[in-house]
N, C-alpha and C positions, 0 to 999 in steps of 0.2 A: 944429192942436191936437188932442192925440189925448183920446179924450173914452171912458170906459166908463160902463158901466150894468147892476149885477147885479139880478138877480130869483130869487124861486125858495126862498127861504127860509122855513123856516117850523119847527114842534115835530113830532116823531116819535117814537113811542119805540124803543128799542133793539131792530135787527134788522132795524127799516123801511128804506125808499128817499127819497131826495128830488133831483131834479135842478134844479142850480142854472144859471141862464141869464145870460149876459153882451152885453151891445150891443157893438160895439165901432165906433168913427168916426175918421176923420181919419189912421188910422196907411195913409199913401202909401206906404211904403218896400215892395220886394218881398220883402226879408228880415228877420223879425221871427221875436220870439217873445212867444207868448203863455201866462199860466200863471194859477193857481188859489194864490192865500195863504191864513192863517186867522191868527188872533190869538184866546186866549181871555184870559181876565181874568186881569191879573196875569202877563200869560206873552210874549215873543216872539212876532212874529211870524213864523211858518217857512212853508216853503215844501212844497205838495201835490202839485202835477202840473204840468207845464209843455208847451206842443205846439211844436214850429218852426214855421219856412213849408213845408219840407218832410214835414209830418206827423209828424215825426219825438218819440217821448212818453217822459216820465221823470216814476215818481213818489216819493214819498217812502217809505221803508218801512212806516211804520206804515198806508199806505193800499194798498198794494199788494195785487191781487188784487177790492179791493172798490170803489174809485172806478175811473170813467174819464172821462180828458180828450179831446173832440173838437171841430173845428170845423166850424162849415158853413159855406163862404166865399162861399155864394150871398146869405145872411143876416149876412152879417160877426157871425155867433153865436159867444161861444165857451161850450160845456157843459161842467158835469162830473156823470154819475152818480152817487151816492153810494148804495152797498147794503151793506148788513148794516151798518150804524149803529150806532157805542158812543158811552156817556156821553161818553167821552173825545174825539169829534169837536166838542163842543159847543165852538161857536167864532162869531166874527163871520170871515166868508166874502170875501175881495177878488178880482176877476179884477185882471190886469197886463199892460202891455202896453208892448214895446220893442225897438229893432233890435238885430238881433242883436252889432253888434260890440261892446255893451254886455252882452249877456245870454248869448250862446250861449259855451259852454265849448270850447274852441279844441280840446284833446285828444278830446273824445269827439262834438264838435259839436251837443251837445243843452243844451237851455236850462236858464241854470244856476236853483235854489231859492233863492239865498240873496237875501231882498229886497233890500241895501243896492244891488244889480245895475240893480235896476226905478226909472223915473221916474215913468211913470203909471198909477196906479192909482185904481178906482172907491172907494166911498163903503160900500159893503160890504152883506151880505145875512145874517140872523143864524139860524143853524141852532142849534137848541138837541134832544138827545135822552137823555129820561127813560130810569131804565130798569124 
């Protein structure tokens, strides 16, 4: 059973940093992906940054440039930086997590954003920034 666990959230105001932390357990398979969701009130949930098993990273436009997704597979951690911080980030935060013949985009081979893709997902971390 694959099992996550985000930490790391918290209030910042705009222009701040926050890095958000994911446990992640039980995903056996050697080829997965793993990624970063957000949902705010009222709104979809869309997809942030996504890593392969191959390292391999894609993120959504509106974040590009200011988050970064990594992992540390000694800590089966998966992170994501978050810098320069707008109001418009303010969101409740999900890691994801699943094999890739579910998740990874056949043409470009990088993990796709669109959640209906992902099975399991944590319980979420809530970033909120003032501005």
């Amino acid at each position: 059973q694959v099992q996550l666990a985000e930490s790391g959230g918290g209030s910042v105001q705009a222009g701040g940093s926050l890095r958000l932390s994911c446990e992640v357990s039980g995903m056996t398979d050697s080829s997965y992906c793993l990624a970063w969701f957000r949902q705010a009130p009222g709104k979809e949930r869309e997809g942030v940054a996504g890593i392969n098993s191959g390292g391999r990273t894609i993120y959504a436009d509106s974040v590009k440039g200011r988050f970064t997704i990594s992992l540390d597979n000694a800590k089966n951690t998966l992170y994501l930086q978050m810098n320069s911080l707008k109001p418009e980030d303010t969101a409740m935060y999900y890691c994801a997590a699943d094999v890739t013949i579910f998740t990874r985009d056949a043409s470009t081979g990088l993990c796709r954003l669109d959640p209906r893709w992902w099975r399991f997902s944590g319980q979420g971390t809530q970033v909120t920034v003032s501005s």
